[in-house]
C-alpha positions in Angstrom: 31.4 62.2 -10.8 31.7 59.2 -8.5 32.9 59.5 -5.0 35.8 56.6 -4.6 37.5 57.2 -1.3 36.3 59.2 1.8 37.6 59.4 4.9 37.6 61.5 8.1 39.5 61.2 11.3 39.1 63.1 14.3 42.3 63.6 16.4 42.5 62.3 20.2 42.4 65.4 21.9 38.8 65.8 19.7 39.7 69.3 18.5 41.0 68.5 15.0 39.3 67.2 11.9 40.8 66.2 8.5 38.8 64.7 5.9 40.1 63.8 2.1 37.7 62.5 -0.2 38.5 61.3 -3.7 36.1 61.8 -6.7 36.6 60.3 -10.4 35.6 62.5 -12.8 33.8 61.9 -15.8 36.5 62.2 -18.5 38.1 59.7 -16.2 40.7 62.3 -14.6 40.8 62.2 -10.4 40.4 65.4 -7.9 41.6 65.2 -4.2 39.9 67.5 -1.9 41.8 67.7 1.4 40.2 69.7 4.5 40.8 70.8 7.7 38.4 71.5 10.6 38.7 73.5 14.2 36.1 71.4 16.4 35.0 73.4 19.3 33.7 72.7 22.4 29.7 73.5 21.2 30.5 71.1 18.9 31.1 74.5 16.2 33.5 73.1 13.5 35.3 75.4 11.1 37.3 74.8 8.2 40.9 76.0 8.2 42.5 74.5 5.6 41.4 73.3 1.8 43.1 72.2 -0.8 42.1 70.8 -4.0 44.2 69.0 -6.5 43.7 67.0 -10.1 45.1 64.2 -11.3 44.7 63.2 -15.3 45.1 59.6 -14.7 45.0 57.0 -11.7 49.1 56.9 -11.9 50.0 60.2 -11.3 46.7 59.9 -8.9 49.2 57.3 -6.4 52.3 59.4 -6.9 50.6 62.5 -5.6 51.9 65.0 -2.8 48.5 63.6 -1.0 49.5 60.2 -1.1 52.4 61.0 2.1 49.7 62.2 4.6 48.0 59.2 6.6 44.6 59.4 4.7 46.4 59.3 1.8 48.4 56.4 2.7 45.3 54.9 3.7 43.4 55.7 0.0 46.8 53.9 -2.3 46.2 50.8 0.2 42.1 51.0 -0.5 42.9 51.8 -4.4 45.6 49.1 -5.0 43.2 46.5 -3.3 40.5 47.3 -5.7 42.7 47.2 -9.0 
């Protein structure tokens, strides 16, 4: 398994957090693990949301329901530089 996009963003009000992270599997199939977190004042974060989803191949990885979200918009502009 190797790790080929992560990112996290914290919204302005600093009560949100969304990560997605990207990992290519070993027989060279993709899974997309989108999360949600509730940041609290302590600095107490917990997840609401988690989806996982896989992808055989890197083209139906770019067409996924992912790709519409802002991190996912973010990962097809990373990816496409990289091929």
């Amino acid at each position: 398994m190797l790790v080929i996009f992560e990112n996290t963003n914290i919204n302005t009000k600093g009560n949100k957090k969304f990560t997605l992270s990207v990992t290519q599997l070993a027989d060279d199939s993709y899974s997309v693990t989108q999360r949600t977190y509730n940041i609290f004042r302590d600095g107490r974060e917990i997840m609401q949301y988690e989806k996982n989803s896989t992808f055989g191949s890197a083209a139906e990885l770019l067409v996924g329901e992912f790709t519409r979200s802002r991190q996912g918009k973010l990962f097809v502009e990373e990816f496409a530089k990289n091929q």
